[in-house]
MARKE-161591 format. One line per field, with one value per residue (C-alpha): residue in three letters; x, y, z; residue number from 0. Coordinates in Angstrom, 1 decimal. Each point is the difference from the previous one (the first is absolute). Layout:
rest = c(ALA,...);
px = c(X,...);
py = c(Y,...);
pz = c(Z,...);
nr = c(NUM,...);
END
This chain:
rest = c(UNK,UNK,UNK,UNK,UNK,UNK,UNK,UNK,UNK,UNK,UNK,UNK,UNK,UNK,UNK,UNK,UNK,UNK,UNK,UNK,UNK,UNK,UNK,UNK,UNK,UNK,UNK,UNK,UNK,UNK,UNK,UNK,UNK,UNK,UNK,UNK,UNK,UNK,UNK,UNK,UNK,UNK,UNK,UNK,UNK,UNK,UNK,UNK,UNK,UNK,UNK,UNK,UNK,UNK,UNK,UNK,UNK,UNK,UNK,UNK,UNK,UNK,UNK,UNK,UNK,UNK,UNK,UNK,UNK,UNK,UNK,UNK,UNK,UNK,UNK,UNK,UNK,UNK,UNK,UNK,UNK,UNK,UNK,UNK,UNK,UNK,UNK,UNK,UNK,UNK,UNK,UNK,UNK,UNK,UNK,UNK,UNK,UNK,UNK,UNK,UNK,UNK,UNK,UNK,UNK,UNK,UNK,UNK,UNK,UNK,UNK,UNK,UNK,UNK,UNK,UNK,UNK,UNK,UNK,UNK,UNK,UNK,UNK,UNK,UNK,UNK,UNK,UNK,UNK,UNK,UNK,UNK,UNK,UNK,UNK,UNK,UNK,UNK,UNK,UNK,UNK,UNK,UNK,UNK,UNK,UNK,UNK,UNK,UNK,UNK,UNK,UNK,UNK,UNK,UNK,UNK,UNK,UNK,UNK,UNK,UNK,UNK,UNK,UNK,UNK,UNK,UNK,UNK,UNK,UNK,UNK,UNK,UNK,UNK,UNK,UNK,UNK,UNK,UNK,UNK,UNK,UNK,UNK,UNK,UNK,UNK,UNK,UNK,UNK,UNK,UNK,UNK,UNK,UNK,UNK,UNK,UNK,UNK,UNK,UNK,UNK,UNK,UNK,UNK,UNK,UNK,UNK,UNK,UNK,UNK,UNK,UNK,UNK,UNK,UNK,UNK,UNK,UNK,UNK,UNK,UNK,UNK,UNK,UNK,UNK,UNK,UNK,UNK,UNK,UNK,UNK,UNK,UNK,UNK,UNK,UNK,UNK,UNK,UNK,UNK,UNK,UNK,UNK,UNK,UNK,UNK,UNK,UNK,UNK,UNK,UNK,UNK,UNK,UNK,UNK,UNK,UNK,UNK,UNK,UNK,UNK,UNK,UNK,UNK,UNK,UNK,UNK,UNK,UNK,UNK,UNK,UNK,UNK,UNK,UNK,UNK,UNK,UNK,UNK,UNK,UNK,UNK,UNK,UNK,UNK,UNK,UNK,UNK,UNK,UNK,UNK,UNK,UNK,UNK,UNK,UNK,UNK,UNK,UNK,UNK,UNK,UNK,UNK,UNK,UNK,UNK,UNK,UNK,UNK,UNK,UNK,UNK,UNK,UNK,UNK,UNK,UNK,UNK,UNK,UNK,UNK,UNK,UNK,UNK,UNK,UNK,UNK,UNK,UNK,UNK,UNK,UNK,UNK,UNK,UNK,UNK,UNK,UNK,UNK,UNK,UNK,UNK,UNK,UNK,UNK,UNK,UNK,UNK,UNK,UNK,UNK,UNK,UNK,UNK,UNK,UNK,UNK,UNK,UNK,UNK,UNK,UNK,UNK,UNK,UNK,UNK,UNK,UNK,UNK,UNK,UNK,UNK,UNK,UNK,UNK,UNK,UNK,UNK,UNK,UNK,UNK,UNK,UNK,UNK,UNK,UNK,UNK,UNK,UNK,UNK,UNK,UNK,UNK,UNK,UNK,UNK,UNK,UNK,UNK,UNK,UNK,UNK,UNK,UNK,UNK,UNK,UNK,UNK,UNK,UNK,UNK,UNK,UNK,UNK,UNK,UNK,UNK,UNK,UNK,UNK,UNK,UNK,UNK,UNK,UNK,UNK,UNK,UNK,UNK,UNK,UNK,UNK,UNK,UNK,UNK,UNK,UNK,UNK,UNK,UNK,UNK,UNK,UNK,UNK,UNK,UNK,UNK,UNK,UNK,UNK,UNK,UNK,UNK,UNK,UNK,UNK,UNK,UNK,UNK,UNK,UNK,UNK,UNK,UNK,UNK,UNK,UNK,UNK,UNK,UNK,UNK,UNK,UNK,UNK,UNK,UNK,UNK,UNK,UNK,UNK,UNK,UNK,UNK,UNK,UNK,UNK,UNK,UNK,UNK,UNK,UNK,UNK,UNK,UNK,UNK,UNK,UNK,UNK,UNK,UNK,UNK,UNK,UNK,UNK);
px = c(-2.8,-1.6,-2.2,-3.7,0.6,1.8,3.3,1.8,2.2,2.4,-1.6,2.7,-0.8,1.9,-0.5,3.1,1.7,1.8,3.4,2.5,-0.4,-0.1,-3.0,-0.3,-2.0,1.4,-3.4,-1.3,-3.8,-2.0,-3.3,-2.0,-0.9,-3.5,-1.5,-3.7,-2.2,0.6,1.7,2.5,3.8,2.1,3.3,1.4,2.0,2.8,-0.7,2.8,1.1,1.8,4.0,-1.5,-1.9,3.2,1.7,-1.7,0.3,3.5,0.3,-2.2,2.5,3.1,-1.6,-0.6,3.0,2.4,-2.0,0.6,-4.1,-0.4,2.5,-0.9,-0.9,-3.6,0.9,1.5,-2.8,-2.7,1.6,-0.4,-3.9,-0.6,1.8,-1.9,-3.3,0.6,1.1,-3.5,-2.0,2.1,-0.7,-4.0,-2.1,2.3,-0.8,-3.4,-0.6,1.8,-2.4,-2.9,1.0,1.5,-3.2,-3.0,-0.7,-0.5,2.8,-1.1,0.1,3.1,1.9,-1.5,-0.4,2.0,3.3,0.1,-0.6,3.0,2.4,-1.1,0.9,3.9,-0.9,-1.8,2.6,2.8,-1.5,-0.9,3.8,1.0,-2.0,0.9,1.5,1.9,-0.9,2.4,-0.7,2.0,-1.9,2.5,2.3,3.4,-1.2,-1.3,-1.5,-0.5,-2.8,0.6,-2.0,1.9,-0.9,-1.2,1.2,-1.9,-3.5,-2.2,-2.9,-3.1,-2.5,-3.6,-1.5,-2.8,2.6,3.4,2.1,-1.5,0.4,2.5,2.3,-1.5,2.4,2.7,0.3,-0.3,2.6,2.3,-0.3,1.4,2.9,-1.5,0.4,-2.8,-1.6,-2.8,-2.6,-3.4,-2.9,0.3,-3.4,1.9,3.8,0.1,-0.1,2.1,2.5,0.6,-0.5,3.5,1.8,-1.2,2.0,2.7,0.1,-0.6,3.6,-1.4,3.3,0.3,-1.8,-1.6,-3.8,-0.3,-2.8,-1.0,-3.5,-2.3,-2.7,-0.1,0.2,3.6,1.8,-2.2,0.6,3.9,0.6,-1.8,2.0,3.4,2.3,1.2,-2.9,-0.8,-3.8,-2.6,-2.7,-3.2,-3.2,-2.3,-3.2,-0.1,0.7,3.2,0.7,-0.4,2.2,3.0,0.0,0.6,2.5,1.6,-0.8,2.5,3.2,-1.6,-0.1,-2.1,-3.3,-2.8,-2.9,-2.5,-2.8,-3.4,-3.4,-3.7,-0.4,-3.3,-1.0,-2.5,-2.4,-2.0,-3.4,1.7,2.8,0.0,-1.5,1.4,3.6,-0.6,-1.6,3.1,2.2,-1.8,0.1,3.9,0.8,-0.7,-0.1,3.1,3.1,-2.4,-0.9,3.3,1.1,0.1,-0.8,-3.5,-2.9,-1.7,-2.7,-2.2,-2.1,-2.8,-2.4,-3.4,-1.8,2.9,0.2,-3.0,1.4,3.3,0.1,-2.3,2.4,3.2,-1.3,-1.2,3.4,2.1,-1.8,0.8,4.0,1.8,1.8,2.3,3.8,2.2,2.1,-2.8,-0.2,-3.8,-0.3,-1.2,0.8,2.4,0.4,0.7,3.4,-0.2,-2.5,-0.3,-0.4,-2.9,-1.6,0.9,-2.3,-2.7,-0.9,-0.3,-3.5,-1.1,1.3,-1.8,-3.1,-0.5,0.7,-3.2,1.8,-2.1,2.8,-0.9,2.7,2.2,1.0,1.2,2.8,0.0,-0.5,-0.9,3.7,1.0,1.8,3.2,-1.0,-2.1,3.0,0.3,-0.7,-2.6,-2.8,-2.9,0.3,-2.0,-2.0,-2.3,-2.4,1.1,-2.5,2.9,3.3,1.0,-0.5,2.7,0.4,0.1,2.6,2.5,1.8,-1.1,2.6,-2.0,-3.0,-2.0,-2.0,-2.0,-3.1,-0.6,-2.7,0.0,-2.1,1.9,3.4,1.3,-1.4,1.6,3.9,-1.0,-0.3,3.1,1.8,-1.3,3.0,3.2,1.4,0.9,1.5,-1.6,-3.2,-1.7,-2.8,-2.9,-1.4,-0.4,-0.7,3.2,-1.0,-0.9,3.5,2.0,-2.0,0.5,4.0,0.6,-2.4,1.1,2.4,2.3,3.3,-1.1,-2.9,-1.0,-3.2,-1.8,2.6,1.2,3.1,2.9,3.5,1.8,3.3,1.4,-2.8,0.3,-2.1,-0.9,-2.5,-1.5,-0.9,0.6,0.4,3.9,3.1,2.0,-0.4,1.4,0.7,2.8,0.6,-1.2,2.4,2.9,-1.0,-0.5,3.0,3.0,1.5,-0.1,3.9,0.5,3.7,0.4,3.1,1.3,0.9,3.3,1.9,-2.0,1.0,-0.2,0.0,2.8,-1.1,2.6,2.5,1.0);
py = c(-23.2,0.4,3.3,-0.8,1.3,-0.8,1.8,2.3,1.2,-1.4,0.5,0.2,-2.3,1.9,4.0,1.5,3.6,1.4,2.0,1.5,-1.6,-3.4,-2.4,-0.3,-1.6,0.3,-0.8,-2.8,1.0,-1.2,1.9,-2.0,1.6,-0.6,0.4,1.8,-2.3,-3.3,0.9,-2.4,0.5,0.7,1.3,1.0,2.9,0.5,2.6,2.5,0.9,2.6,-1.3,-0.3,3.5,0.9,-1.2,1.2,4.0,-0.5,-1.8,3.6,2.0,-1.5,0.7,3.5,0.9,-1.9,-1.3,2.9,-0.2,3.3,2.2,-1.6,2.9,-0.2,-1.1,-2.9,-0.8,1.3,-3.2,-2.3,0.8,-0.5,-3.0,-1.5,1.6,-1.9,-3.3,0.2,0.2,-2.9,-2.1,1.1,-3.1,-1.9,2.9,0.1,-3.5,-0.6,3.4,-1.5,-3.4,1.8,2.7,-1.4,3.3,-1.0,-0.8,2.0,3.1,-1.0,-0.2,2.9,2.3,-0.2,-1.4,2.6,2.6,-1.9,0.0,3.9,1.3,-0.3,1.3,3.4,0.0,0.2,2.7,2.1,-0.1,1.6,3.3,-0.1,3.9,2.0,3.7,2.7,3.5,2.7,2.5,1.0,2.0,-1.8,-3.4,-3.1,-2.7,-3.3,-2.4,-3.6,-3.3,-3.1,-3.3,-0.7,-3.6,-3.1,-0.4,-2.5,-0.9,-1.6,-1.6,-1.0,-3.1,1.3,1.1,-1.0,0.2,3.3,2.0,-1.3,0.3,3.9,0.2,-1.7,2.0,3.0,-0.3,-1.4,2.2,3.1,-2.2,-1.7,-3.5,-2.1,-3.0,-1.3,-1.7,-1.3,-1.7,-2.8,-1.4,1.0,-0.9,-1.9,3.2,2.5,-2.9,-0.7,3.3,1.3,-2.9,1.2,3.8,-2.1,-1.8,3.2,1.5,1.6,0.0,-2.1,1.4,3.2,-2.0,-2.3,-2.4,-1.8,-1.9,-0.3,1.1,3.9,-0.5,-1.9,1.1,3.2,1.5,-1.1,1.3,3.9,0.0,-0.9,2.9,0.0,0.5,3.2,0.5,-2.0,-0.3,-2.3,-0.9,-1.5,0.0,3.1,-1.7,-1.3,3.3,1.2,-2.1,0.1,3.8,0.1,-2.9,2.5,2.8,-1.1,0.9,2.9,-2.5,1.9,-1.8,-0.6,-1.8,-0.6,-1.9,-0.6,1.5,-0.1,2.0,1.6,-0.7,3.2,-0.3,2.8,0.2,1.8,-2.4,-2.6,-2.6,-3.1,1.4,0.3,-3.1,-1.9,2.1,-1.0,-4.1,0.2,2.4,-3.1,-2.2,-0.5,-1.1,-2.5,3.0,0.1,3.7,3.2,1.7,-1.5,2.1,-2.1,2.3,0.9,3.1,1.1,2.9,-1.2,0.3,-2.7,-1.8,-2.9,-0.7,0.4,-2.3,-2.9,0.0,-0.4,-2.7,-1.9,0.9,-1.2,-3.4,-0.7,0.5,-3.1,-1.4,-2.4,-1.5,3.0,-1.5,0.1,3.1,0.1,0.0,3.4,-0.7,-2.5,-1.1,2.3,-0.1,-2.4,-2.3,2.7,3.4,-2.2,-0.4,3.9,1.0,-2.3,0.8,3.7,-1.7,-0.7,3.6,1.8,-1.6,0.1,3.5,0.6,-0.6,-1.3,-3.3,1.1,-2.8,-2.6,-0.4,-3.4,-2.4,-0.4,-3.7,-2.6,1.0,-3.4,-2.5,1.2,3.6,-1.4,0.9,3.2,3.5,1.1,2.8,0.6,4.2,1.3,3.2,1.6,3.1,2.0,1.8,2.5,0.9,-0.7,-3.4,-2.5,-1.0,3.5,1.3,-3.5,-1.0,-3.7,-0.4,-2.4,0.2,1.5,3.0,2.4,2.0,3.6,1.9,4.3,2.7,3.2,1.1,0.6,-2.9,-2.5,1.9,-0.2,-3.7,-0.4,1.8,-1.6,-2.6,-0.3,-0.7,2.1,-1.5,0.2,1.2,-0.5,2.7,-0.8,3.0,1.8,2.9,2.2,2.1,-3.2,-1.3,2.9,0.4,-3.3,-0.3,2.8,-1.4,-3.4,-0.8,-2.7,-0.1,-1.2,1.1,-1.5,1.4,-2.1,-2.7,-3.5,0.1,1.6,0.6,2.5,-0.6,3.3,1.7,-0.6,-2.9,-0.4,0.4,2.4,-0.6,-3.8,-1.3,1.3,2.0,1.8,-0.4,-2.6,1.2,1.6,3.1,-1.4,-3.1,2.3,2.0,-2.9,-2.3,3.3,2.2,3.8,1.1,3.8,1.7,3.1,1.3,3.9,1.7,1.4,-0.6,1.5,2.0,-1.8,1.4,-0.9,-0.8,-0.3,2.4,3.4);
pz = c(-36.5,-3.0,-1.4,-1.1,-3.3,-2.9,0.5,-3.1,2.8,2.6,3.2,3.2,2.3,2.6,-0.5,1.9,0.4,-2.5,1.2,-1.4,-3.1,1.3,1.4,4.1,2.2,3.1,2.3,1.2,-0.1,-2.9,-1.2,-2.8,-3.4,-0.9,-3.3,0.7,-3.1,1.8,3.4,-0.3,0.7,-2.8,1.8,3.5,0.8,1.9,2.6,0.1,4.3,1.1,-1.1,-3.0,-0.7,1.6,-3.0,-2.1,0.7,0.8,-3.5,-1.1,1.6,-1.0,-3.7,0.9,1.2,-2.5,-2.9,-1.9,-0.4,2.0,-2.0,-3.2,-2.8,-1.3,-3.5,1.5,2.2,-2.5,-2.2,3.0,0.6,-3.6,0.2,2.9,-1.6,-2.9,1.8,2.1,-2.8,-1.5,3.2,-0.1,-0.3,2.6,2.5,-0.9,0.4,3.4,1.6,-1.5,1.8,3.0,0.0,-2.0,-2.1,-3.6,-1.9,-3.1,2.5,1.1,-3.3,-1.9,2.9,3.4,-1.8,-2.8,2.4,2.2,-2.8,-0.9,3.3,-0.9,-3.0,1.5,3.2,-2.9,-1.9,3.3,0.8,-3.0,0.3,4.0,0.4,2.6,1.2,-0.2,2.6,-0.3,1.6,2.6,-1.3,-0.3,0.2,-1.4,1.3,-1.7,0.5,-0.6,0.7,1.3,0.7,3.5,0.4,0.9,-0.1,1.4,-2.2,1.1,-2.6,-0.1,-0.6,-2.6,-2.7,0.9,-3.1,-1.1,2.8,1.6,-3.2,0.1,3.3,-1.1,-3.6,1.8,3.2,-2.4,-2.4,1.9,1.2,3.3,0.4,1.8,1.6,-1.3,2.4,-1.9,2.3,1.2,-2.0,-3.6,-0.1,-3.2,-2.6,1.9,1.0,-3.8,-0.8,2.5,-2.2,-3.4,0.8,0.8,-3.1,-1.7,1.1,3.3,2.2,3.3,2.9,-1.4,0.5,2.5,0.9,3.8,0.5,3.1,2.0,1.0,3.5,-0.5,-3.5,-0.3,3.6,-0.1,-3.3,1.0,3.5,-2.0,1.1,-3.6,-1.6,-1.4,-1.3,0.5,-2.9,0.8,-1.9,2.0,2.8,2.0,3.5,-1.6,-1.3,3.5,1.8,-2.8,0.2,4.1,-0.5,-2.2,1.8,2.4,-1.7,-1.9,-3.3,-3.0,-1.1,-2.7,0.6,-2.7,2.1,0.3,-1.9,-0.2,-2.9,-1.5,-2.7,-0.9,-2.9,-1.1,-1.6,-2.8,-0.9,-3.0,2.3,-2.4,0.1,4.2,-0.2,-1.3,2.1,2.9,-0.8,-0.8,3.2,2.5,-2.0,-1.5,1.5,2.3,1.6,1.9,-0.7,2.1,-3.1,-0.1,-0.3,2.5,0.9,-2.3,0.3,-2.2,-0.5,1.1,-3.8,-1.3,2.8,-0.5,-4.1,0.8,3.2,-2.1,-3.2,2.6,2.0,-3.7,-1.3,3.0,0.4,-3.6,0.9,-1.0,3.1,-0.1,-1.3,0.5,-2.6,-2.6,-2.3,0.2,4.0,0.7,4.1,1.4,4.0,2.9,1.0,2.9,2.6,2.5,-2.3,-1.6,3.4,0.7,-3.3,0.3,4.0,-1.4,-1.2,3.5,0.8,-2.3,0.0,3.9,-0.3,-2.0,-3.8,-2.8,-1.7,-3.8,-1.0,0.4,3.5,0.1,-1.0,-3.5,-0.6,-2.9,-1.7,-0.5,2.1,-0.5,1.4,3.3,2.4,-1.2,1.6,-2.5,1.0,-1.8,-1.8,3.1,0.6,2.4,0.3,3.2,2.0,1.4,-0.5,3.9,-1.0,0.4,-3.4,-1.0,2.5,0.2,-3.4,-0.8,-2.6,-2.1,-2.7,2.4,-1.3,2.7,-1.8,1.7,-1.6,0.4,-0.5,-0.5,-1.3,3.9,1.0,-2.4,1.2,3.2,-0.7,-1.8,2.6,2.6,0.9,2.0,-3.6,-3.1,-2.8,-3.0,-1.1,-3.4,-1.1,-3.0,-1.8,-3.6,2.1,-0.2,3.3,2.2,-1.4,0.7,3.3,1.5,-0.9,2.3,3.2,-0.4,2.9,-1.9,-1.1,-3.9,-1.4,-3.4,-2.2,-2.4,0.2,1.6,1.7,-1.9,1.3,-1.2,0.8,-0.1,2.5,3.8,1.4,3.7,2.3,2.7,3.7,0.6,-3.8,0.5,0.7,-2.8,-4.1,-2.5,-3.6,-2.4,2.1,3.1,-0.2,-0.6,3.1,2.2,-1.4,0.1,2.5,-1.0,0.5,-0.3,-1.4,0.7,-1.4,0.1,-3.7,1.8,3.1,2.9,2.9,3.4,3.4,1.8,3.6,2.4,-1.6,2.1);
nr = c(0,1,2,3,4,5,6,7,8,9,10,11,12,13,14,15,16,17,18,19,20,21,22,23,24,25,26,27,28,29,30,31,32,33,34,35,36,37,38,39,40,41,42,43,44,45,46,47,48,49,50,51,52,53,54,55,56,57,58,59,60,61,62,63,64,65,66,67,68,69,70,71,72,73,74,75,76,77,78,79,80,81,82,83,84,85,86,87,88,89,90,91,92,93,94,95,96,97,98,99,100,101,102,103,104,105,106,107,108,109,110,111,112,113,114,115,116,117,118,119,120,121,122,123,124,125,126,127,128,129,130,131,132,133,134,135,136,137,138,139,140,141,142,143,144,145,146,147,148,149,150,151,152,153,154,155,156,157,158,159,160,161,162,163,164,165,166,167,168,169,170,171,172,173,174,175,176,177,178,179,180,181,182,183,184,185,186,187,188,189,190,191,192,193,194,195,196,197,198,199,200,201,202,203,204,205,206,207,208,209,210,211,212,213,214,215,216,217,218,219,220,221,222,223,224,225,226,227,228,229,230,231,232,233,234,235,236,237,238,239,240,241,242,243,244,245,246,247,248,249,250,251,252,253,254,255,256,257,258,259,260,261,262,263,264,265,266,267,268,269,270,271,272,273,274,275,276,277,278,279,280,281,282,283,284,285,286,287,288,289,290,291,292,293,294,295,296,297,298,299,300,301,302,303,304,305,306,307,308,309,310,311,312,313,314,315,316,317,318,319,320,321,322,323,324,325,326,327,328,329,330,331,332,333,334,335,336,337,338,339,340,341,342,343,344,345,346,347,348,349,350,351,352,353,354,355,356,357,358,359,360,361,362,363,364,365,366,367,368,369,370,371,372,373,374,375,376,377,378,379,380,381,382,383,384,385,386,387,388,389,390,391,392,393,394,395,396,397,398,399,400,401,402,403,404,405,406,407,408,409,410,411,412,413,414,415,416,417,418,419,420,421,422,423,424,425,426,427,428,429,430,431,432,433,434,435,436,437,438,439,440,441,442,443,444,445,446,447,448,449,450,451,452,453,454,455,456,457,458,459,460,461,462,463,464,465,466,467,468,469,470,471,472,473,474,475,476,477,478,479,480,481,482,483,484,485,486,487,488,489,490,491,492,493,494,495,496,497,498,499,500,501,502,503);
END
C-alpha cells in the first residue's frame, strides 16, 4: 500500500487504538484511510468495539484512581504540559503532514497554524492552572466554609474531522490539565494525526493511561464509548444531529455535556465599513480551511448601495483562488474531505438554483489539476446570490466553499437576517460606524461575535454557540468549570453545641 506522494513521514499502514500506554487493535473491522487530492488508500484503521473502548476507560480509570495523575500538585503538572507543549511543536511538520494527507487542507496551514495552536493549548492549559483559586465565606458567624475544585474523572472526547489535531488537543490539554484522565476518539475520516499525536504525549513523559485513544465509526466506538458506565463527561465537536443524539445517550445516566456544533453564520457588511478589509475577510471566512469550518461566515449579507461592487470583486477574487496540491505552499484551496461530502457541496448548486438563486461562481468540480489530482475531491470556491433567507442554502450548513449572497435594506432588516437560523455560533459585523458596531453586538443572537475581523480565538474568553450551534462553553474558565467538581468545607471556628435527640 503505497501513499501517492513522496513520503518525509512513516505512514502506519494499520492505524490502531492506543491504551494505556500501549498500541491495541482488538477488532476485526477495517475502515480505509483515504487521502482527499487523489482518493486513493493510504492506510486502514482498526475500528475499536466495545471490549475495546471498554479498555480503554478502564485503562482511564485505573489512571485516575492510582496514577498519582489526579492528586498530582500543579507545579508538577504545569512541567508536564510544558513538556508535552514543547514535544508537539517538536513533532510539528510530521503532524502537519499526515492531516494534510489524512484531510487535504493545505499543508502550509497546517504547519504554521493548526499545529502551533495544538502545541499552545498545553501551553495556555498550564498557565490557566496556575492562577486556578478557591473561595473562602465566612459570613456565618462561627464558620468557614472552603471552596475547592477537583477533578471530575474520565472524559470522553469526540473530535471532528475538519481540524482534528487542533481541537481535539484543546480537549485533551484541558481535561488533563485539572487532573482528569481521558479517551480520545477522532473521526473515523482523520486517524492518522491524532493517532501519532496520543503517542507523541507518551513519548513526552505523559504517564500510562491518563489519555487514551479508540478508532471507529460514531455509531460503534462513539456510542459505546458515551454509554460507558465509567465515563464521566462527555465533550463533542461535531454536526448538530450528532450532537443531538450523544447528549440523550448521555442523558441517560445524568452524564455532563458540551457540544460545540453546527453554524450558518452572517457575515454582515455595512455600507460604512472599509469595504477592502471586508472584502478580504469575506474571501478567507469560507474560503479557507476548504471551506470545511463551522466558523465560516458562509452567508454573506450586504447593505443594498455595496452590494453590486462588492458582490463583482468577490466572485473575480474567488475564481482566481489557486486550487490544488494540499501539500503545496502556494495552493490557496485543497480537496474536500471525502467522495460523498464532495457530492453533498456540489448538489447545493442544483438546490440553490432551483430555488430561484443567481450561481455568481464556481459551482463545479474543480478540474484540469493535473493527473495526479484527477481522483481527488476538489470543488470549485463556489458562491451564489440568494433571493431569501428561507432559502435552503441559507438555513442548512453546506460545510464547503460555498458562499450565499443576501442583500438588505435597513439596519433591522439585515439582524433579522442574521438571526434568522436554527443556529448561533458566531457572527462577524463590518463597520467604521461606532453606533452600528456597538448596536449590532448586542442584537446579534451568537455565541461569538467578532467586529472588523476574521476569525480570532481568544483562548481565554468562552466559545460556544446559541440555539442549535451547542450546549455549554469551552475556554480557560469555562474548561475549569466543566472539567472539576465544586467541593464545599465547611468547618466551625470552635466546637459547636449539638442537640442531643433522644436524651431525657
Amino acid at each position: 500500500m503505497n501513499a501517492p506522494v513522496p513520503v518525509p513521514h512513516r505512514v502506519p499502514t494499520l492505524v490502531t487504538s492506543f491504551v494505556g500506554g500501549r498500541e491495541l487493535a482488538g477488532g476485526n473491522e477495517r475502515l480505509p484511510v483515504i487521502y482527499p487530492a487523489t482518493g486513493e488508500r493510504v492506510s486502514e484503521l482498526a475500528q475499536a468495539d466495545a471490549a475495546e473502548v471498554d479498555a480503554a476507560v478502564t485503562a482511564a480509570r485505573r489512571a485516575f484512581r492510582s496514577s498519582g495523575w489526579a492528586t498530582l500538585s500543579t507545579e508538577k503538572r504545569q512541567e508536564m504540559l510544558l513538556r508535552l507543549h514543547d514535544a508537539v511543536l517538536a513533532h510539528a511538520d510530521e503532524l502537519a503532514y499526515l492531516e494534510c494527507l489524512n484531510l487535504g487542507v493545505v499543508l502550509r496551514e497546517l504547519r504554521e497554524r493548526h499545529m502551533r495552536r495544538a502545541a499552545y493549548n498545553f501551553r495556555f492549559f498550564a498557565e490557566v492552572i496556575g492562577q486556578a483559586r478557591g473561595d473562602v465565606y465566612d459570613q456565618t458567624a462561627g464558620y468557614r466554609s472552603l471552596v475547592v475544585r477537583e477533578p471530575v474523572g474520565v472524559a470522553a472526547l469526540i473530535a471532528p474531522w475538519n481540524a482534528p489535531t487542533a481541537l481535539a488537543s484543546m480537549k485533551v490539554a484541558a481535561a488533563i490539565a485539572f487532573g482528569n484522565t481521558c479517551v480520545l476518539k477522532p473521526s473515523e475520516q482523520t486517524p492518522l494525526a491524532l493517532r501519532r499525536f496520543v503517542e507523541i504525549l507518551h513519548e513526552a513523559g505523559l504517564p500510562d493511561g491518563v489519555v487514551n485513544l479508540v478508532n471507529g465509526h460514531g455509531a460503534v466506538t462513539g456510542d459505546a464509548l458515551v454509554a460507558h458506565s465509567e465515563v464521566d463527561l462527555v465533550s463533542f465537536t461535531g454536526g448538530t444531529a450528532t450532537g443531538r443524539r450523544i447528549m440523550a445517550r448521555a442523558g441517560e445516566r445524568l452524564v455532563p455535556c458540551t457540544l460545540e456544533l453546527g453554524g450558518k453564520s452572517a457575515n454582515i457588511v455595512f455600507a460604512s465599513a472599509d469595504l477592502d478589509r471586508a472584502l478580504d475577510a469575506a474571501l478567507v471566512g469560507i474560503y479557507s480551511n476548504n471551506g470545511q469550518q463551522c466558523l465560516a461566515g458562509s452567508r454573506i449579507l450586504l447593505e443594498r448601495s455595496i452590494a453590486d461592487d462588492f458582490i463583482a470583486r468577490f466572485a473575480e477574487r474567488a475564481a482566481r483562488i489557486r486550487v490544488g496540491d494540499p501539500m503545496r505552499d502556494d495552493t490557496e484551496l485543497g480537496p474536500l474531505a471525502s467522495a460523498a461530502h464532495r457530492d453533498r457541496v456540489l448538489s447545493f448548486v442544483e438546490t440553490a438554483t432551483g430555488e430561484g438563486a443567481r450561481l455568481l461562481t464556481g459551482g463545479r468540480a474543480a478540474s484540469g489539476l493535473g493527473a495526479a489530482l484527477d481522483g481527488g475531491f476538489f470543488v470549485e470556491p463556489t458562491a451564489v446570490l440568494a433571493t431569501s433567507n428561507e432559502a435552503r442554502v441559507c438555513q442548512e450548513e453546506i460545510f464547503g466553499p460555498f458562499a450565499s449572497f443576501l442583500v438588505f435594506d435597513t439596519y433591522d432588516q439585515g439582524i433579522e437576517m442574521a438571526n434568522g437560523t436554527r443556529f448561533g455560533l458566531v457572527a462577524y459585523v463590518w463597520s467604521d460606524h461606532l453606533p452600528t458596531v456597538e448596536r449590532a453586538s448586542r442584537d446579534l443572537r451568537a455565541g461569538v461575535v467578532w467586529v472588523n475581523t476574521p476569525m480570532v480565538r481568544e483562548l481565554r474568553a468562552p466559545f460556544g454557540g446559541y440555539k442549535e450551534s451547542g450546549v455549554g462553553r469551552e475556554g480557560g474558565e469555562a474548561c475549569m468549570q466543566f472539567y472539576t467538581e465544586v467541593k464545599t468545607v465547611t468547618t466551625p471556628a470552635a466546637p459547636v453545641t449539638i442537640r442531643r435527640l433522644g436524651q431525657s
